[in-house]
C-alpha positions as MATLAB code, in Angstrom:
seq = 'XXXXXXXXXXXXXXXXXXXXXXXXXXXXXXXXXXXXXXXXXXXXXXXXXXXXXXXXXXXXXXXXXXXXXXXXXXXXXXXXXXXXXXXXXXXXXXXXXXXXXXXXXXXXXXXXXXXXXXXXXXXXXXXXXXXXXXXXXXXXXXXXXXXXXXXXXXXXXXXXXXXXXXXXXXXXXXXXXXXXXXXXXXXXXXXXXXXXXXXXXXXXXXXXXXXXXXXXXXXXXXXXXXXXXXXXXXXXXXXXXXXXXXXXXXXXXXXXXXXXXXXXXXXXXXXXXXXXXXXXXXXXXXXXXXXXXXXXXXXXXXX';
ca = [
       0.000    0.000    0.000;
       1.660    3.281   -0.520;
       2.176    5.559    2.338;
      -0.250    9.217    0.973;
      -0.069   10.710    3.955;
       1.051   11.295    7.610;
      -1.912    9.439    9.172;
      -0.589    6.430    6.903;
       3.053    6.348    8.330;
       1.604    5.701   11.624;
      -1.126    3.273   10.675;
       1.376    1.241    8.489;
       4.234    1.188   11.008;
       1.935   -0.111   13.496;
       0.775   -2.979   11.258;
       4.691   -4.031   11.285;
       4.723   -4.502   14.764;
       7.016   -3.152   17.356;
      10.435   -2.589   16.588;
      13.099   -1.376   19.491;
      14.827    1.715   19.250;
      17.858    2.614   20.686;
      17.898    6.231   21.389;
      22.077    7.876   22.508;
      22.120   11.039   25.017;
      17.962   10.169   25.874;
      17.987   13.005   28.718;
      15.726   15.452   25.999;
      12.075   16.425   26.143;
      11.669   15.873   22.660;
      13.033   13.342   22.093;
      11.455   11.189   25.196;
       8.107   12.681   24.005;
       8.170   11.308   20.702;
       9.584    7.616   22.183;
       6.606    7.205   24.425;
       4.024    8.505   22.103;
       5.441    5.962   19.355;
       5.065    3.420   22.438;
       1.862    4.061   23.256;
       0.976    3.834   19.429;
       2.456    0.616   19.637;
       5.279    1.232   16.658;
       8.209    0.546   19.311;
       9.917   -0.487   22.626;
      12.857    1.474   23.609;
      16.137    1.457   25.285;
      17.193    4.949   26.595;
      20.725    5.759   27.449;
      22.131    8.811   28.716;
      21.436   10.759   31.985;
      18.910    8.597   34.161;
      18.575   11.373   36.722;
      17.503   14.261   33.715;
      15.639   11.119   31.728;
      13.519   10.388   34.826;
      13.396   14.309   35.522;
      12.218   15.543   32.351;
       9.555   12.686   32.187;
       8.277   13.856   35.594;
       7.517   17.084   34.610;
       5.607   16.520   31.361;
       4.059   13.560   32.789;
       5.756   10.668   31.157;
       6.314    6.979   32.537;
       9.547    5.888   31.022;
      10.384    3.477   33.503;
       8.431    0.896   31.187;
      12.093    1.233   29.100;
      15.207    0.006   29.925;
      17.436    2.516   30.956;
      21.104    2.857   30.731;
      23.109    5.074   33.342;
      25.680    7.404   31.461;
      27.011   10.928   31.963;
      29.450   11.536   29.074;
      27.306   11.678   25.792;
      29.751   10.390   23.757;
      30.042    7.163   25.718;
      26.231    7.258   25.651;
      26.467    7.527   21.573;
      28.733    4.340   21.790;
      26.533    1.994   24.021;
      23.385    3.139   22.042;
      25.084    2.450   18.573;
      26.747   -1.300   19.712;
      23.246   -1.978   20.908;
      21.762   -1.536   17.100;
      25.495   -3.238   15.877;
      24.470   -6.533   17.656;
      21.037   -6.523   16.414;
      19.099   -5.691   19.841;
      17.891   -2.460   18.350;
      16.127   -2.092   15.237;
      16.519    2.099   14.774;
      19.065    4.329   16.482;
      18.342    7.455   17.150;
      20.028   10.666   18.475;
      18.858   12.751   21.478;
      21.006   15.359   23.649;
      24.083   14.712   21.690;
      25.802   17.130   18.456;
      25.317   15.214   15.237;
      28.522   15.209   14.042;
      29.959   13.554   16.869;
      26.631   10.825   16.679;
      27.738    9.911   13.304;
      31.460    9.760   14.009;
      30.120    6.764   15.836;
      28.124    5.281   13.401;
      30.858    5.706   11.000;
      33.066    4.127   13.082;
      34.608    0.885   11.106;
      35.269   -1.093   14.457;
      31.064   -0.603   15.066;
      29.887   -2.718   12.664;
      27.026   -0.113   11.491;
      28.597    0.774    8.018;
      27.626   -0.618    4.429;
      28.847   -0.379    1.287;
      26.168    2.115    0.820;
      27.406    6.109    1.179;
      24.452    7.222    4.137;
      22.203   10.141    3.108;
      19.611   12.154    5.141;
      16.340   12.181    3.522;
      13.369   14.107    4.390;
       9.834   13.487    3.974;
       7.145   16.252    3.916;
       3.089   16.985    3.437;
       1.814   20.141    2.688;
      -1.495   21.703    1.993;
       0.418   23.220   -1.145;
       1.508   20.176   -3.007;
      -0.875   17.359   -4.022;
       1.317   14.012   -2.431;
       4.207   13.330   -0.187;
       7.304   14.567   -0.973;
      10.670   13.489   -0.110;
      13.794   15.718   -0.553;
      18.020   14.722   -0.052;
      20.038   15.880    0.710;
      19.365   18.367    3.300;
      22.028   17.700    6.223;
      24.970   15.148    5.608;
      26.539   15.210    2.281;
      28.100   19.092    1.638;
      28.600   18.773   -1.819;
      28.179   15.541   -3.454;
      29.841   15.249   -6.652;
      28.016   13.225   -9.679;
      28.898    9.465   -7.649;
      28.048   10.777   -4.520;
      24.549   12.231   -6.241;
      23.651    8.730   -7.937;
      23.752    6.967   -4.232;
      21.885    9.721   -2.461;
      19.546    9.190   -5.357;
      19.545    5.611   -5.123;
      19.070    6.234   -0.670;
      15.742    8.065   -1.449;
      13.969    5.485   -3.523;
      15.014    2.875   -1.652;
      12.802    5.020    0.822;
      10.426    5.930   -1.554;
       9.916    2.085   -2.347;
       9.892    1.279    1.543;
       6.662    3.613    1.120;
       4.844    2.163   -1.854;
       5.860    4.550   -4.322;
       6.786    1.644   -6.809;
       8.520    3.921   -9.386;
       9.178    7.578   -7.556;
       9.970   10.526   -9.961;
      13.055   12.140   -9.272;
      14.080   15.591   -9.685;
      17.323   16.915  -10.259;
      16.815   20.216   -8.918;
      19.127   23.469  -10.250;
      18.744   27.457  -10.835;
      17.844   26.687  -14.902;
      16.418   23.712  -16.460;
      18.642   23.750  -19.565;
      22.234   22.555  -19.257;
      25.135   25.016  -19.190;
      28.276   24.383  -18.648;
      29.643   26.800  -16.250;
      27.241   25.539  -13.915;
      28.226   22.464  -12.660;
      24.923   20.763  -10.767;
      23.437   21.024  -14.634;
      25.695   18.609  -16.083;
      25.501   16.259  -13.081;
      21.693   16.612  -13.705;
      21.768   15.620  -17.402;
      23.864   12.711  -16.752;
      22.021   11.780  -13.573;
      19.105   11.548  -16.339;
      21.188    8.988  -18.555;
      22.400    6.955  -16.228;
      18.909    5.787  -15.026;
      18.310    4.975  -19.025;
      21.102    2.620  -18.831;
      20.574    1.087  -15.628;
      22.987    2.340  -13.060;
      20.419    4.091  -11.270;
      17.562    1.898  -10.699;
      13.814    1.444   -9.900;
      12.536    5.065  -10.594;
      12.435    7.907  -13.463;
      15.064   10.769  -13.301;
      14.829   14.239  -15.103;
      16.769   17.285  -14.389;
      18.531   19.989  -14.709;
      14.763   21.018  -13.399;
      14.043   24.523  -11.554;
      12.088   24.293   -8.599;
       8.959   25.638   -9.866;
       9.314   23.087  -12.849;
       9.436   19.978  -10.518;
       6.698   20.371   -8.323;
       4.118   23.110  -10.753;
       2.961   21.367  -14.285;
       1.653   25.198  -15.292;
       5.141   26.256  -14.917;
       6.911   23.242  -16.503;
       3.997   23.948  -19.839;
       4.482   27.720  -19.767;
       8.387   26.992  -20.343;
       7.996   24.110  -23.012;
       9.504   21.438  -20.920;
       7.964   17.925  -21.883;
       8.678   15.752  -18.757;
       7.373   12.435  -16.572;
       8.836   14.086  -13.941;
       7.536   17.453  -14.310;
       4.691   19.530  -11.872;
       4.615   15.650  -10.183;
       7.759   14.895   -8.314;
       7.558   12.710   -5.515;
      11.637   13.102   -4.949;
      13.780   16.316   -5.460;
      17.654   16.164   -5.547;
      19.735   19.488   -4.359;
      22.403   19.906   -5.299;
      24.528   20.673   -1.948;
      23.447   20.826    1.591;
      23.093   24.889    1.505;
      20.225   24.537   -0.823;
      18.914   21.256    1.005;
      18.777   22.926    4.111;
      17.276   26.448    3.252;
      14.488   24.308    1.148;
      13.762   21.995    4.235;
      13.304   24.970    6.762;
      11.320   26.890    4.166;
       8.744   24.137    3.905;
       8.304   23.301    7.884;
       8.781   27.019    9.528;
       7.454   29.052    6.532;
       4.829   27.235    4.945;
       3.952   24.724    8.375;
       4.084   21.313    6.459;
       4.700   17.962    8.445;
       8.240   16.990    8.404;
       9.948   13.665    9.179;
      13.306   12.330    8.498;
      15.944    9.630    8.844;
      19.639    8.595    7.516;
      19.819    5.806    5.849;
      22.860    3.911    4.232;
      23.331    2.214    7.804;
      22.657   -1.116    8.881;
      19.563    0.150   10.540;
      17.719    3.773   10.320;
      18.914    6.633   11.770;
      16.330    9.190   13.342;
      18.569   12.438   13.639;
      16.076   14.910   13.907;
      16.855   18.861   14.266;
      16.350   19.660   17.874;
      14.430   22.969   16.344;
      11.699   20.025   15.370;
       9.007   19.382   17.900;
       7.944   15.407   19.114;
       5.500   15.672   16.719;
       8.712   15.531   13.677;
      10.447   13.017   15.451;
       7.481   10.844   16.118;
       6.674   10.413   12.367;
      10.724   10.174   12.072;
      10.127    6.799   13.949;
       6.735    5.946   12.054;
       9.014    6.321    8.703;
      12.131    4.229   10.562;
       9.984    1.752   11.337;
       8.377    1.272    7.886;
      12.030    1.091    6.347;
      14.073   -0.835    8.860;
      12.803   -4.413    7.858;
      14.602   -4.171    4.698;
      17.713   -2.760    6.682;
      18.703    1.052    6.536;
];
């Protein structure tokens, strides 16, 4: 069934069943919020580590019983991070997620080759969003991990988002390459990685969706626009993916569509053995509760 909306991440991820979630540096509001709602939904059990005193604080005063989790005594963050990420290495924890902790040093973790955590696949951040102003789900990457991908680095993040895409029901997603222009030119370089981006899902080395770009913004998610500009496109005024093409333009786009225009966010990382749920800590429970529906949907196939 594909996932159309919000309401459907959490109806589908409880159909899977529960899946445990390991969450590193637990002692945040948020964060224990969205891990007991997602409890009492019945998409996951939970293993907090991190500061019991704050954990069992925090939970006190907005009326949360935690002690239904196991939880794991430790001050330092870091070491937190470390216990939290062998716990998803050994297979006890289906989704990691990050709490109280900088995300840089979270992923310097997960990255970590002794951990056991790393694939051959490069890991991307991809978001997922509904808004009254666009007529289906759409997912966007990469908005907070990879700076500036060149063409390689492009084709997995590409290949990261319809795996989620797929995880979702979209069979076939529709992939924008996003740039300024939707013509080639050669002095700008996220064209040409667009155009080839384009061919190399002809031939196969991008697979299971349909990829068109260089396209502007307006041409990707408006069909009016795409027409009034003579662009002929699958992809065109009906993206369910868009492609940046560096984190500045990811991130500005991501914040635009949650603080300016109010639409329902989630995200995770994926490339991982499992899903990662490394949320901003501007986002409410609300985003990191759908950030565990969407985990949970995805981590049967791995991350």
């Amino acid at each position: 069934m594909e996932i159309k909306t919000f309401d459907d991440f959490l109806s589908t991820a409880r159909k899977s069943g529960r899946r445990k979630v390991a969450v590193a540096a637990a002692h945040d509001e948020h964060v224990l919020h969205s891990v007991n709602e997602a409890y009492k939904l019945g998409l996951v059990n939970a293993v907090l580590v991190g500061d019991k005193e704050k954990i069992l604080k925090l939970s006190d005063e907005i009326g949360l019983d935690v002690l239904k989790f196991d939880i794991i005594k430790e001050l330092d963050d870091l070491k937190s991070a470390k216990i939290a990420v062998d716990i998803a290495a050994s297979g006890e924890a289906n989704i990691l997620m990050k709490g109280r902790i900088m995300t840089g040093d979270f992923l310097k973790i997960v990255l970590d080759k002794g951990v056991g955590l790393r694939t051959n696949r490069v890991l991307s951040h991809v978001s997922v969003f509904e808004t009254n102003n666009y007529h289906k789900l759409l997912l966007l990457s990469d908005a907070a991990l990879n700076i500036a991908p060149d063409l390689s680095r492009k084709a997995d993040i590409i290949q990261n988002a319809v795996y989620v895409a797929n995880s979702m029901g979209i069979e076939k997603p529709k992939v924008a390459v996003l740039a300024a222009i939707e013509t080639v030119n050669p002095e700008m370089q996220c064209t040409l990685d667009a155009a080839v981006l384009s061919k190399m899902v002809e031939r196969g080395q991008i697979k299971n969706c349909i990829i068109d770009g260089p396209l502007a913004m307006d041409n990707a998610i408006n069909l009016e626009a795409a027409r009034h500009k003579g662009i002929k496109s699958e992809v065109a005024g009906d993206a369910d993916i868009l492609i940046v093409p560096d984190i500045e333009s990811g991130n500005i786009l991501h914040k635009t569509l949650v603080f300016m225009l109010k639409a329902k966010s989630c995200a995770v990382i994926t490339g991982a053995r499992v899903p990662l749920v490394v949320t901003s800590r501007a986002e409410d429970y609300v985003a990191k509760l759908n950030s565990i529906a969407l985990a949970s949907i995805i981590c049967q196939g791995g991350g």
